[in-house]
C-alpha positions in Angstrom: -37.7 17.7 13.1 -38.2 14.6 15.4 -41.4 15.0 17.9 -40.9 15.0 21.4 -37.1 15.4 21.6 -36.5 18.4 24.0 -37.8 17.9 27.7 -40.6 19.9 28.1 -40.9 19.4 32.2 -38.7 22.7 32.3 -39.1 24.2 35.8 -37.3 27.3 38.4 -34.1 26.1 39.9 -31.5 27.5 42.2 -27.9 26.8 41.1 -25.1 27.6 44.1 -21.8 28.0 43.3 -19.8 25.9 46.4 -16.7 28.2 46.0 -17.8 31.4 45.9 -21.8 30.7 47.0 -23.2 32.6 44.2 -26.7 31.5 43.7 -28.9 32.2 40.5 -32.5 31.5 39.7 -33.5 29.9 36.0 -35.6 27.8 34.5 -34.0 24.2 34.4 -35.2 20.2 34.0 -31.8 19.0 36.0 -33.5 16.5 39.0 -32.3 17.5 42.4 -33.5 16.7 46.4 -32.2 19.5 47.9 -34.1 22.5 48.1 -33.6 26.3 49.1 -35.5 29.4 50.1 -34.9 31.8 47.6 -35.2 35.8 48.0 -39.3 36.1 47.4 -39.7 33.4 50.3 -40.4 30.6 47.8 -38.8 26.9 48.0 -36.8 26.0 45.2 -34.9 23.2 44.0 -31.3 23.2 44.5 -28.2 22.6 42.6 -24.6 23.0 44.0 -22.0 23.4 41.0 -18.4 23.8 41.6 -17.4 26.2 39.2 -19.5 29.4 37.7 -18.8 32.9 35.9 -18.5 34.2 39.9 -15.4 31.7 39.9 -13.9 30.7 37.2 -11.0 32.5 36.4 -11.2 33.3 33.1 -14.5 35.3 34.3 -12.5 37.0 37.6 -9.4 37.5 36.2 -7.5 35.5 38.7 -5.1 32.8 38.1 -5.9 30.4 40.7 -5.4 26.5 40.5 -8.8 24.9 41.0 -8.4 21.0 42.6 -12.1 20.5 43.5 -12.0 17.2 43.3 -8.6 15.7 44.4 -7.0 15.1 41.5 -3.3 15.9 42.2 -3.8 13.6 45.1 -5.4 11.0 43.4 -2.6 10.7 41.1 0.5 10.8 43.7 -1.6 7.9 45.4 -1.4 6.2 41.8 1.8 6.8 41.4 3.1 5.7 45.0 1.0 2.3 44.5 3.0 1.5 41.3 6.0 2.3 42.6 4.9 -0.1 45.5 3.9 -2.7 43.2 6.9 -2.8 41.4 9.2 -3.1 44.0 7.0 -6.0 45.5 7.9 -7.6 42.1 11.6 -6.9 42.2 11.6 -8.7 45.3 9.8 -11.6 44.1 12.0 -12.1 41.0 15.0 -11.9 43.5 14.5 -15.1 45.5 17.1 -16.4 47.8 19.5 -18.8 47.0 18.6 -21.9 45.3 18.6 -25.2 47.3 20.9 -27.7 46.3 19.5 -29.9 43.4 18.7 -33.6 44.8 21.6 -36.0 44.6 21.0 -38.0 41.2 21.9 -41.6 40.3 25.4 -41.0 39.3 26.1 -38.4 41.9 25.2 -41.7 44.6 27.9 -43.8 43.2 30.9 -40.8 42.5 30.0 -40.7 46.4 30.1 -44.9 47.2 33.0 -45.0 45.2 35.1 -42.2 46.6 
């Protein structure tokens, strides 16, 4: 087994659970800035998770549809820019109508001769 491959910096950490603000206490090397006061009045680090076994559904039983982090709107934004972009195309490839071409050497003299 190699030397020195698990972190051995392991220290107590709050996790909070944003949707249903479960909070636990464990033992964890994850590095965080926030801190919170925990039940026995001691500061702890904290880190906010969006999903936990107080939330996710498989855990609670309830169907619920979870769009934490904009997804469904991300893609209808993706989806109205192409639609965007391709009809700024359609109207480039559709120019107006051509000039007329420049009278040419032969088109001068059908015209002095007429």
């Amino acid at each position: 087994m190699k030397k020195d491959l698990h972190p051995t910096d392991y220290r107590l950490v709050v996790f909070q659970d944003t949707s249903s603000d479960f909070k636990i206490l464990t033992r964890s090397t994850v590095a965080t800035a926030e801190t919170i006061k925990w039940e026995d009045g001691q500061e702890y680090p904290l880190v906010k998770v969006h999903v936990s076994s107080a939330s996710h559904p498989f855990f609670t039983g309830e169907e619920k549809i979870m769009d934490i982090e904009g997804r469904v709107d991300k893609f209808k934004a993706r989806a109205e820019a192409a639609a965007k972009a391709k009809e700024a195309k359609l109207a480039a490839t559709k120019k107006p109508a051509a000039k007329p071409a420049k009278k040419t050497a032969e088109d001068k003299e059908e015209v002095t001769e007429a």
